[in-house]
FIDRENLUM-843304 format. One record per residue (C-alpha): x, y, z negated; residue in three letters. Coordinates in Angstrom, 2 decimals. Each point is the difference from the previous one (the first is absolute). Example, Ala and Ser with C-alpha at 12.3 -4.5 7.8 and 13.67 -1.06 7.14 Angstrom:
% residues 2
<site><u>12.30</u><v>-4.50</v><w>-7.80</w><residuo>ALA</residuo></site>
<site><u>1.37</u><v>3.44</v><w>0.66</w><residuo>SER</residuo></site>
//
This chain:
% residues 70
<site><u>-22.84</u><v>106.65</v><w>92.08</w><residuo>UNK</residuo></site>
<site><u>2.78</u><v>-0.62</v><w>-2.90</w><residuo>UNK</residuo></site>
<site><u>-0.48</u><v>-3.88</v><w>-0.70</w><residuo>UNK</residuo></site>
<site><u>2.50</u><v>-2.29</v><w>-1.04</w><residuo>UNK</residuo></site>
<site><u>1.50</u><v>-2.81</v><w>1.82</w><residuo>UNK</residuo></site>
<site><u>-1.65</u><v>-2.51</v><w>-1.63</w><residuo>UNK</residuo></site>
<site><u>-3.41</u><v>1.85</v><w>0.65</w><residuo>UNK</residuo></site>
<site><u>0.47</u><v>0.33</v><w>3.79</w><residuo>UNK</residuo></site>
<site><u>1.14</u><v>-3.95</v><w>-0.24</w><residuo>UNK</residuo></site>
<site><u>-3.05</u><v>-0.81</v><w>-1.75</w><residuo>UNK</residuo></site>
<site><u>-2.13</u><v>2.05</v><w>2.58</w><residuo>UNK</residuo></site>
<site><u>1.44</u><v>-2.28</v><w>2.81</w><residuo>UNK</residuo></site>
<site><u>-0.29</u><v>-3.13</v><w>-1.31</w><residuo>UNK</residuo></site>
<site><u>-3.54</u><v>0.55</v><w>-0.66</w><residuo>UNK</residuo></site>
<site><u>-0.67</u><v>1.17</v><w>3.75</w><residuo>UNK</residuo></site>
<site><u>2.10</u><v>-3.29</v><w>0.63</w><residuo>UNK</residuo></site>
<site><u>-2.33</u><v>-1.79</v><w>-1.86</w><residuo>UNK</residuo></site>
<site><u>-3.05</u><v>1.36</v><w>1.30</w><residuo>UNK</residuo></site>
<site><u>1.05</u><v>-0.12</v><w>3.68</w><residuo>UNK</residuo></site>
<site><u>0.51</u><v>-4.04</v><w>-0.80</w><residuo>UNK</residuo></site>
<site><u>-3.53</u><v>0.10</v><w>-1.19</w><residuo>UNK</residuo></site>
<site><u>-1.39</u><v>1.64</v><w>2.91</w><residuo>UNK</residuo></site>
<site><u>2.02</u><v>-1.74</v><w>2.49</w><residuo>UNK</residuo></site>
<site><u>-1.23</u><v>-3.20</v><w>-1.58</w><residuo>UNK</residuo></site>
<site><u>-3.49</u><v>0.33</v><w>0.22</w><residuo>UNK</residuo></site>
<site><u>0.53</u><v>1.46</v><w>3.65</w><residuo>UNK</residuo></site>
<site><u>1.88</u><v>-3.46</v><w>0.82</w><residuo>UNK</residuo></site>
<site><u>-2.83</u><v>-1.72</v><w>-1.87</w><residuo>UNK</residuo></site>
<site><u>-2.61</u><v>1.76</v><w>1.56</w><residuo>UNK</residuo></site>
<site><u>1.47</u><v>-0.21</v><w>3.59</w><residuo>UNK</residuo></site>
<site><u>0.45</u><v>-3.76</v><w>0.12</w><residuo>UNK</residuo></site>
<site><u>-2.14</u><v>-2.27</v><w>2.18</w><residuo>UNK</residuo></site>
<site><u>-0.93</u><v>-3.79</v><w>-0.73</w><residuo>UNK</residuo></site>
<site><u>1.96</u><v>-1.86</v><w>2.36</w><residuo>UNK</residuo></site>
<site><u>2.30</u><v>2.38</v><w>0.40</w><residuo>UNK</residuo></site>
<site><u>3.43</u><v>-0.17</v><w>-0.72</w><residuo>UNK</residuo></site>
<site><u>1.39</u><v>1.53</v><w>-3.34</w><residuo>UNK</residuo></site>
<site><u>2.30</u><v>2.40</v><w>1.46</w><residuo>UNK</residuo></site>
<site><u>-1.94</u><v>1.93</v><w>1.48</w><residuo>UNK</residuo></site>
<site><u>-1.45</u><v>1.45</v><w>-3.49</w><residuo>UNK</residuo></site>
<site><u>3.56</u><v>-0.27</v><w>-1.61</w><residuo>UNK</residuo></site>
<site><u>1.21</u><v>2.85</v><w>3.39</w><residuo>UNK</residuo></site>
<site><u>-3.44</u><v>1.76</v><w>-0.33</w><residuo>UNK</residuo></site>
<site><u>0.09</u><v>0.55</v><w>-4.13</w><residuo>UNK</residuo></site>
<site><u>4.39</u><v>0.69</v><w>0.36</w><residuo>UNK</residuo></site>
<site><u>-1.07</u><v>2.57</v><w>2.55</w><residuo>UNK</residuo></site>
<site><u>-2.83</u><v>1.27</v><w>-1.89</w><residuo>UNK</residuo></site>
<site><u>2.54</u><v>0.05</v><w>-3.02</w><residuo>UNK</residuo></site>
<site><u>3.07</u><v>2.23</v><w>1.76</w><residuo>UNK</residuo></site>
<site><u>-3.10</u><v>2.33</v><w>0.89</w><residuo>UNK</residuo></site>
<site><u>-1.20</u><v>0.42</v><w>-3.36</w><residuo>UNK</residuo></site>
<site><u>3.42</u><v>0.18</v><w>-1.38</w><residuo>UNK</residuo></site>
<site><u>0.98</u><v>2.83</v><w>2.65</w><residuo>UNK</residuo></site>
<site><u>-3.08</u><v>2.11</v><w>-0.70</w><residuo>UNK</residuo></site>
<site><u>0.17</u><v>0.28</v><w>-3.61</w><residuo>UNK</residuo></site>
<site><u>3.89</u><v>0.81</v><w>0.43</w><residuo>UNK</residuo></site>
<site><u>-0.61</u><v>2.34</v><w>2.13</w><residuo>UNK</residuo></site>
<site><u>-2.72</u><v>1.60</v><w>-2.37</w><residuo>UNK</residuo></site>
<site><u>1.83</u><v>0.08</v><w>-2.51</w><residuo>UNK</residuo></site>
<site><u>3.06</u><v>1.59</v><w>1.62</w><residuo>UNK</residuo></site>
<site><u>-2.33</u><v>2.60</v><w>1.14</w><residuo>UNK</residuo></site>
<site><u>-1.48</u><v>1.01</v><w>-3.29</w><residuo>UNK</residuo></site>
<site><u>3.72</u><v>-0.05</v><w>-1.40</w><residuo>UNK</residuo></site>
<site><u>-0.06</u><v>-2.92</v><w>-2.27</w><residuo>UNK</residuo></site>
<site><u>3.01</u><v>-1.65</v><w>1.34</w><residuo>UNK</residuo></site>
<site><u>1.85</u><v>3.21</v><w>0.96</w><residuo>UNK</residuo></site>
<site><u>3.46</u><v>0.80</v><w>-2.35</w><residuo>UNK</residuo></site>
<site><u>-0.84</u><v>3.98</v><w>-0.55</w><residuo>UNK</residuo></site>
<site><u>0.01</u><v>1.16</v><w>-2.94</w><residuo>UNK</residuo></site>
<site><u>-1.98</u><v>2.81</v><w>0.62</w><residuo>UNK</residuo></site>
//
């Protein structure tokens, strides 16, 4: 695909943002009463580089991100 910079910036940010999102509501949903609060902050940072990772590497695959101009 032939997008600008600024497009293929924009397109990472918001898989930045949504990977936050998910990885928030996995921390969220993974923590225990009693429990100690780091445990959901590793689970959702975890869940967060996974999230991030996949949609890179979708998006690398379907060309977004690539530099061809063809």
């Amino acid at each position: 695909m032939k997008l600008s910079f600024g497009v293929k910036v924009l397109i990472v940010v918001i898989c930045a943002l949504v990977s936050v999102i998910v990885g928030a509501l996995a921390g969220y949903l993974s923590h225990e009463p009693g429990a100690r609060h780091r445990h959901a902050v590793l689970f959702g940072g975890g869940v967060f580089i996974g999230v991030m990772t996949l949609c890179l590497t979708v998006l690398g695959s379907l060309g977004v991100l690539s530099t061809d101009a063809a």
